[in-house]
N, C-alpha and C positions, 0 to 999 in steps of 0.2 A: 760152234766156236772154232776159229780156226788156228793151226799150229804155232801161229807166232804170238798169241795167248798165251798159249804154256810155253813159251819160250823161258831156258834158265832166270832169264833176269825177269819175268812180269809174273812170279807167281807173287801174289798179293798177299798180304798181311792185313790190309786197312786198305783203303778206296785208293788212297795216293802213296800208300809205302810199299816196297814190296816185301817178302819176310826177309831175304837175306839183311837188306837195310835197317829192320825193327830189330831182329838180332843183334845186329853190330851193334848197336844203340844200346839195347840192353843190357851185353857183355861188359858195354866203357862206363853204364852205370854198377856194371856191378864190381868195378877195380872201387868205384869211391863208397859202394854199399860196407867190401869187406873189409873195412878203414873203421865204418859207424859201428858194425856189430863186432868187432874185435872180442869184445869180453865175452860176449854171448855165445862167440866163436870156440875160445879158450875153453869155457867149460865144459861145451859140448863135445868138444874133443876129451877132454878128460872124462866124460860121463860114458864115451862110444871108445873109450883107449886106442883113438887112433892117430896122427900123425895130425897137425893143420894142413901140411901142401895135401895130405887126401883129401878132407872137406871142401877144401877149397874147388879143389877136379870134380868133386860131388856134384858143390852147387855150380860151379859153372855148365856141366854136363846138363844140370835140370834149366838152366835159362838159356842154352843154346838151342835145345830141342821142344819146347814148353809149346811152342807154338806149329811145330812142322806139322802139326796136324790139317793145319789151313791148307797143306798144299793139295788134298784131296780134289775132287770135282766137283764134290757139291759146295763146296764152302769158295771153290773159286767160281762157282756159279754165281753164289749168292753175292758176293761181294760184288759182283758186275751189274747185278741185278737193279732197276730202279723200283723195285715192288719190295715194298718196307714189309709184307707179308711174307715173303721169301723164306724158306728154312735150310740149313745146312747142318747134316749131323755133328754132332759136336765134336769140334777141333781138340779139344781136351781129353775127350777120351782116345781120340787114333793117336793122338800124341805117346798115348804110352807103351805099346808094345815096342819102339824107340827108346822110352828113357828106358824102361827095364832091363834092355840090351846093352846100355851103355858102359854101367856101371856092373860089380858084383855087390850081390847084399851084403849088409852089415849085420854081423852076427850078434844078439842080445839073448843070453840067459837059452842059447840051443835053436834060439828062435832065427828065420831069415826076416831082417828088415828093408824096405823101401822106401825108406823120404822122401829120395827125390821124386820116385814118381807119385807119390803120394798127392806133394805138394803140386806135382801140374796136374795132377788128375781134379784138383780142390781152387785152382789159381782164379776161376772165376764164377764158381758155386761153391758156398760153406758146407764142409764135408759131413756129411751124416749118412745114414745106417745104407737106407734108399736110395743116395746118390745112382746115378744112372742102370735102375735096375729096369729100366723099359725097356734097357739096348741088351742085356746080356745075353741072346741068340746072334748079337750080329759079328761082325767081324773086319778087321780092318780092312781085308782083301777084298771084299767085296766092295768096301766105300771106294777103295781105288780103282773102279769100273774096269772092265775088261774090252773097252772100245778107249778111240785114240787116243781121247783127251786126257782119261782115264790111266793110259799104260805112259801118256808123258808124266804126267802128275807123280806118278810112283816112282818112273826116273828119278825125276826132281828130287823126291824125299829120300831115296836110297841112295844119292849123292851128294844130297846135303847132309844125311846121317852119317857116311863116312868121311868127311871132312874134317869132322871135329875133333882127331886130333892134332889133325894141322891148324887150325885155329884157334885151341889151347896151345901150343906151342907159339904162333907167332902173338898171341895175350900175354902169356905167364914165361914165355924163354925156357920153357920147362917139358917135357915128355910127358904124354898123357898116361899114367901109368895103370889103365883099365884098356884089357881087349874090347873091341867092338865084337861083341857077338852079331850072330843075323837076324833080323825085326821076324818075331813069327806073326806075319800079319794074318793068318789063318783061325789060330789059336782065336776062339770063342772069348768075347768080352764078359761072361758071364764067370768061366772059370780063370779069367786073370782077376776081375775084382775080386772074384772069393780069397784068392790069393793076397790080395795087394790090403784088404782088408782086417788082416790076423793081424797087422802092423798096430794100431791102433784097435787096442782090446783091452779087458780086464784082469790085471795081473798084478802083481808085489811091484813094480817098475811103472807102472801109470803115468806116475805125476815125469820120471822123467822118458819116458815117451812122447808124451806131450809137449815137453818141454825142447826137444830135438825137433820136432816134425816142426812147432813154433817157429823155429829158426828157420828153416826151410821156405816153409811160405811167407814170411815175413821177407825175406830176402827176394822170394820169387814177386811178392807185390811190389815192392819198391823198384826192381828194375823192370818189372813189367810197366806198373805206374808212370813211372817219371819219363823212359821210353816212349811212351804211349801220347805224351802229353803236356808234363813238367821240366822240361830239360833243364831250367835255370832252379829245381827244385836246393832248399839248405837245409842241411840237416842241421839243427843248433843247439844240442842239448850242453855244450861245454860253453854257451852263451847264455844262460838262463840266466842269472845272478845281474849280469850287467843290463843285459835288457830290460829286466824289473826296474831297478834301479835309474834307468833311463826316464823309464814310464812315469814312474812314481813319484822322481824330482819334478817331475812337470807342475804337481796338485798343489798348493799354492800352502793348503793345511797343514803337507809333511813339512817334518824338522828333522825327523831321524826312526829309525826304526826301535818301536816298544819292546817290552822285556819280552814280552811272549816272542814274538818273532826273532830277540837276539837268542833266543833258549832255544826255538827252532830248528833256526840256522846253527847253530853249534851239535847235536845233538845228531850222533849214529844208531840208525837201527830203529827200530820201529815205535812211535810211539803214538799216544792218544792226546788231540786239543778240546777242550769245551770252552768256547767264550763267546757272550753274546754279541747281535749283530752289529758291524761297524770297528771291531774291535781287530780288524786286519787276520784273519782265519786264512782268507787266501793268498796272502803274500808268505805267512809263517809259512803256509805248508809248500808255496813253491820256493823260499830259502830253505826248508828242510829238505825238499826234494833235489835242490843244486847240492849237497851235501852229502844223497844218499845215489847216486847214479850211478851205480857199480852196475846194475844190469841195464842200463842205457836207456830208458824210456821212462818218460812221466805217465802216466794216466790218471788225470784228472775228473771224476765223478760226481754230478750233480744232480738233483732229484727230479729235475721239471726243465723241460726245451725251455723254458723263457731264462730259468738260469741259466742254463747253457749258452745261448745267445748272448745274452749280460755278459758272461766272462769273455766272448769271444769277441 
């Protein structure tokens, strides 16, 4: 591979982006992400007593760096590669001795926590006990080859890692209020996940642990996502009501919505419908759900793909 491969601007993301480019994309989805998850946002501040403009530096911190792990040499191999058999160590794990540095932990109950890296260590494998325990001998120094391609590639990522906080500054108008420490790409993946690991445990604090890291990669999927793919993506949960309504005047049968559905729709907080079929169960429960959307998302559950399709 020759130098002008790894040149600043061709280190690759995807076949035709290059990371800096996937990045900037993902950061301008994530000014309209922190708009959708506001509440979500609110709480978690209040559950973690910390400030918003810190979360905020958090999560941007974990979507500017989510992916610098591609700039390696095997993952810029592969993505060059026309052999759909091709492997490239995984980008998610070199990603994190990066995030880890970016940020300082957040202190829970004596304990240090990690979200953010959490969430890119999880952004494109569902996080469980085993996550990448094949790799814990290896090391990120190593995936950054010690031949040429190898020592640009780590350029790349140790000046794209110190950049950021000049591009939270020109995003947010704001100071990026975390030092950059130095990436220990040395440091054995074995004894950082043990580390990164404790985060997510069994304790008095569970449910909201979970419920913080939640936010994290919820946030990391959707700018990763719509980056990736969806750019004309809408979020429309404060549209639910009218769109029903749209749908529904169309069926020739409706006159008006029944008493179930108007007790529904009226109705805070959680409650229980039994009425047989035909009798409008899924309209009630999406006007009760335009009603209860304090935490910002519907999730709709049905017992069998063919329902599921039907509704869809």
């Amino acid at each position: 591979m020759s130098k002008e491969d790894y040149s600043s601007t061709n280190i690759l993301a995807k076949p035709n982006e290059t990371l800096s480019v996937h990045v900037n994309n993902a950061i301008s989805i994530l000014k309209q992400v922190l708009k959708w998850k506001a509440n979500n946002i609110n709480q978690v501040c209040k559950l973690l007593n910390i400030e918003n403009s810190e979360l905020v530096s958090r999560l941007f911190a974990m979507v500017y760096l989510h992916d610098i792990g591609k700039s390696c040499n095997s993952f810029q191999t592969h993505i060059r590669s026309n052999d759909k058999k091709s492997r490239a160590f995984p980008h998610a794990l070199l990603s994190l001795p990066f995030v880890i540095s970016s940020v300082r932990p957040i202190h829970i109950s004596g304990n240090e926590e990690y979200f953010e890296t959490l969430a890119v260590m999880s952004h494109h494998t569902s996080f469980y006990d085993d996550l990448y325990s094949q790799y814990i001998g290896a090391d990120a120094e190593t995936e950054y080859r010690v031949d040429f391609e190898g020592l640009q590639c780590k350029e790349y990522a140790l000046n794209f890692y110190n950049y950021l906080p000049e591009c939270y500054e020109q995003y947010f108008n704001k100071t990026y209020p975390f030092h950059l420490s130095e990436p220990d790409l040395s440091l054995k993946f074995g004894t950082l996940l043990s580390k990164l690991k404790q985060t997510i445990r069994k304790d008095d604090r569970l449910n909201e642990l979970h419920f913080v890291y939640s936010l994290f990669v919820s946030v990391m999927h959707y700018c990763d996502w719509i980056a990736s793919g969806k750019p004309y993506y809408k979020y429309s949960e404060d549209k639910v009501t009218p769109q029903l309504e749209l749908y529904i005047k169309h069926n020739p049968l409706f006159k008006s919505w029944n008493n179930v559905q108007k007790t529904a729709k009226s109705l805070k907080g959680n409650f229980m419908l039994s009425a047989p079929t035909g009798k409008g169960k899924t309209e009630a429960a999406i006007l009760w759900a335009s009603t209860n959307l304090n935490s910002g998302k519907i999730l709709y559950l049905l017992p069998t793909r063919i329902t599921v399709n039907a509704i869809y």
